[in-house]
N, C-alpha and C positions, 0 to 999 in steps of 0.2 A: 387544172394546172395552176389559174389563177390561186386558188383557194389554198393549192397545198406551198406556193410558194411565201405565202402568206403566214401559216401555219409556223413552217422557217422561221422565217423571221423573228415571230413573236416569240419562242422559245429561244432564239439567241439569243436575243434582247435578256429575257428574262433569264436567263444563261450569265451572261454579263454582266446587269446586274445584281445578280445575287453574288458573285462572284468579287464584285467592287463592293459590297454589303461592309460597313465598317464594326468590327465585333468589338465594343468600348470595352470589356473585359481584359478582355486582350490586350489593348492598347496600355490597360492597367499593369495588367503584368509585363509587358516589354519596357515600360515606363523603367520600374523597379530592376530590371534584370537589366539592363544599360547602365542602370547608377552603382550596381553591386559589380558590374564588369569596368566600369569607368570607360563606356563609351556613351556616342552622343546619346542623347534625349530630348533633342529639339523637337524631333515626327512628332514624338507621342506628346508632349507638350502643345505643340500646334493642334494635331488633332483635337485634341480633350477639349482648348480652347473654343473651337468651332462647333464642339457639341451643340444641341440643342435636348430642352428638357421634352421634348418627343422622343428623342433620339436615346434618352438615356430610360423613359419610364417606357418604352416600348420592348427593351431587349431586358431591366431587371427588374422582373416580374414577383420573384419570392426574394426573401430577408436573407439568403442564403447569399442571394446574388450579387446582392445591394451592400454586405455585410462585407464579402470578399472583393471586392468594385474596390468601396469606400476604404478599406483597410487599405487597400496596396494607394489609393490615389495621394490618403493624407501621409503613411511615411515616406510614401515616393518623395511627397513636396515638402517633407521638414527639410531633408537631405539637400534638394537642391536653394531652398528658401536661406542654408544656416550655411551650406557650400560658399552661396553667392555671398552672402553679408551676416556672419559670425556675431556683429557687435551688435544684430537684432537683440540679440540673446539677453543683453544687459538690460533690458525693459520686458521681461518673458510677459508680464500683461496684455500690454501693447501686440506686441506680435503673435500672441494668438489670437486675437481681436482682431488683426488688421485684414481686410480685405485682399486675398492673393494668388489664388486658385479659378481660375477660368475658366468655366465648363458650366454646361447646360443651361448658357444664356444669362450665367450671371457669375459674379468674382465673390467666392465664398472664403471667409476667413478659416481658422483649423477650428476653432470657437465652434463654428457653423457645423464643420464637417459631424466633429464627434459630437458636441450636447443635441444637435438639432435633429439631424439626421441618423447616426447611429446609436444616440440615446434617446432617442425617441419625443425630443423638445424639453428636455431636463433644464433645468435650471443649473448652470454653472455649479455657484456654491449655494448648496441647500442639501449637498451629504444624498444627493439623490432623489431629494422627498418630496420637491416642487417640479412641477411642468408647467410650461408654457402654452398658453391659450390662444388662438387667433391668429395665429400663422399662418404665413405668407402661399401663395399656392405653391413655390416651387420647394418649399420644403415638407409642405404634408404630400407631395409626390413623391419626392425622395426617400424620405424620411423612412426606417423598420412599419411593420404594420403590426407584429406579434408581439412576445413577450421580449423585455428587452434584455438583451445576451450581454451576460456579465464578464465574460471572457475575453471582451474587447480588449478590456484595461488590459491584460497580458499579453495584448498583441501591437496593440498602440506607440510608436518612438514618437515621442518630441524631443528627442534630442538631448535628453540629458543625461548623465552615466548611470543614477539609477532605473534607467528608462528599459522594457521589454526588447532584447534584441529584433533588430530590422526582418523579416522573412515576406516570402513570399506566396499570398493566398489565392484558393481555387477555390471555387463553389459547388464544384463536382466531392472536395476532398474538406471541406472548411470543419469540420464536424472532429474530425480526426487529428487535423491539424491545429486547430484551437487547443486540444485537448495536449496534444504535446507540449506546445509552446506555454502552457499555462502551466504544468508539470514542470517540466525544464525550470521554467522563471522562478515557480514560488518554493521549488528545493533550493533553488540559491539563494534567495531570498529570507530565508528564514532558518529559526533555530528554534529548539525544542528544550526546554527545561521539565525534565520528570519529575522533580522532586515536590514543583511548585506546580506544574502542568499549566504552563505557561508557556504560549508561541509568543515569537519575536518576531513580524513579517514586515511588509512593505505596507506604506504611508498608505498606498493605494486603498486599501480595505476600510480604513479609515473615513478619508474624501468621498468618497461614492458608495457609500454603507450600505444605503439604500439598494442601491442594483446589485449587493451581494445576498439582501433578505435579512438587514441587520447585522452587526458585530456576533449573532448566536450565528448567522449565515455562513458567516466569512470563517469560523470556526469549525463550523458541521463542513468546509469545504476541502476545510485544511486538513480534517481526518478524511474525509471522502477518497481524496487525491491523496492519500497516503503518503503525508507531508508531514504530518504527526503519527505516533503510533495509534495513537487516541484522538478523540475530539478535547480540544483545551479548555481546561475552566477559564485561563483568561486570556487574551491579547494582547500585547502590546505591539507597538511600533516602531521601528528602523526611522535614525533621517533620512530624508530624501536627498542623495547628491545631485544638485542640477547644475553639478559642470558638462560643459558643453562635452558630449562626447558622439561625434562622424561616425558613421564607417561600421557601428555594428551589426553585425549581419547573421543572421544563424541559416541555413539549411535545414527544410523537415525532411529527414526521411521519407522515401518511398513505402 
């Protein structure tokens, strides 16, 4: 009797807490779906805070996870970072640089989020071509382990009006959903001249050449995604508006 009351116990316990188990994914996307509904966001903010880096390299385990995590946590927090104090914007240096994100034991700037962690320890300005060496341990835990996914850039908001609209990622569906949001962006984004077979596209291809596989990359990508009829003999580039622009938001389809 002893034994089986015992028994009890320990499965309710472990009932319990699996049950209070905090699923940080989650927390990512309630984060984002609060801010897209204009309700609080304090929980998920608090939570994230309290993380710990067990806590986060224990539940994303594949680039999949890590990729849809880190995507929803950095536009979550341009949104509430430019909500709070707009006139960051007027030094956009400074403020991606600046330390501001709370989670897994340490205050990571947007810098941090996207070169270190979802570029895989990239060198800011080097067009993609330099990495960083000797990194800290919470960033080679964090950080992709595969090849690094070029698609970011089309999902990425820092807040500025030429910036990829705001959405919301899953790791169960990131594969599908990259693939739209990257579609959608770069038809808007660009224009096709036949005569000269010449794309027009975003700065973006440009900056980070490197993670497209070169400017022949970013071209073979623009025919791929049938963006162009053809692959382009040449590229050029759109300016980038980086007026502040809130609130964009897209929906993926089911």
């Amino acid at each position: 009797m002893k034994k089986f009351l015992l028994t009890i116990v320990f499965f309710t316990t472990l009932s319990t807490v699996s049950q209070n188990k905090i699923i940080y994914s989650d927390v990512a996307q309630d984060l984002l779906e609060n801010i897209i509904a204009k309700k609080s966001y304090e929980k998920q903010v608090k939570i994230l805070a309290e993380s710990t880096l067990e806590d986060l390299t224990s539940e994303l385990k594949t680039d999949t996870q890590k990729l849809a995590f880190w995507l929803n946590v950095y536009n979550g927090f341009i949104q509430i970072s430019l909500m709070d104090n707009p006139k960051e914007y007027e030094d956009r240096g400074a403020f991606f640089k600046k330390p501001r994100v709370k989670i897994a034991g340490e205050i990571l700037s947007f810098d941090d989020i996207e070169h270190d962690i979802m570029r895989k320890s990239r060198v800011k300005i080097s067009w993609g071509y330099l990495r960083k060496y000797f990194r800290p341990k919470w960033e080679r835990k964090l950080r992709i382990d595969g090849d690094l996914e070029w698609r970011i850039h089309f999902a990425l908001n820092c807040g500025a009006k030429s910036c990829p609209p705001v959405a919301i990622y899953s790791a169960e569906n990131l594969n599908s959903e990259l693939d739209f949001m990257t579609t959608k962006y770069l038809n808007e984004q660009t224009t096709y001249n036949s005569e000269t077979k010449t794309a027009t596209s975003v700065s973006l291809f440009s900056w980070f050449r490197a993670d497209f596989g070169g400017l022949c990359g970013a071209r073979q990508i623009l025919a791929d995604y049938k963006i162009t009829p053809e692959k382009p003999k040449k590229l050029a580039f759109k300016n980038y508006d980086w007026t502040l622009s809130l609130g964009n938001f897209r929906t993926i389809p089911n």
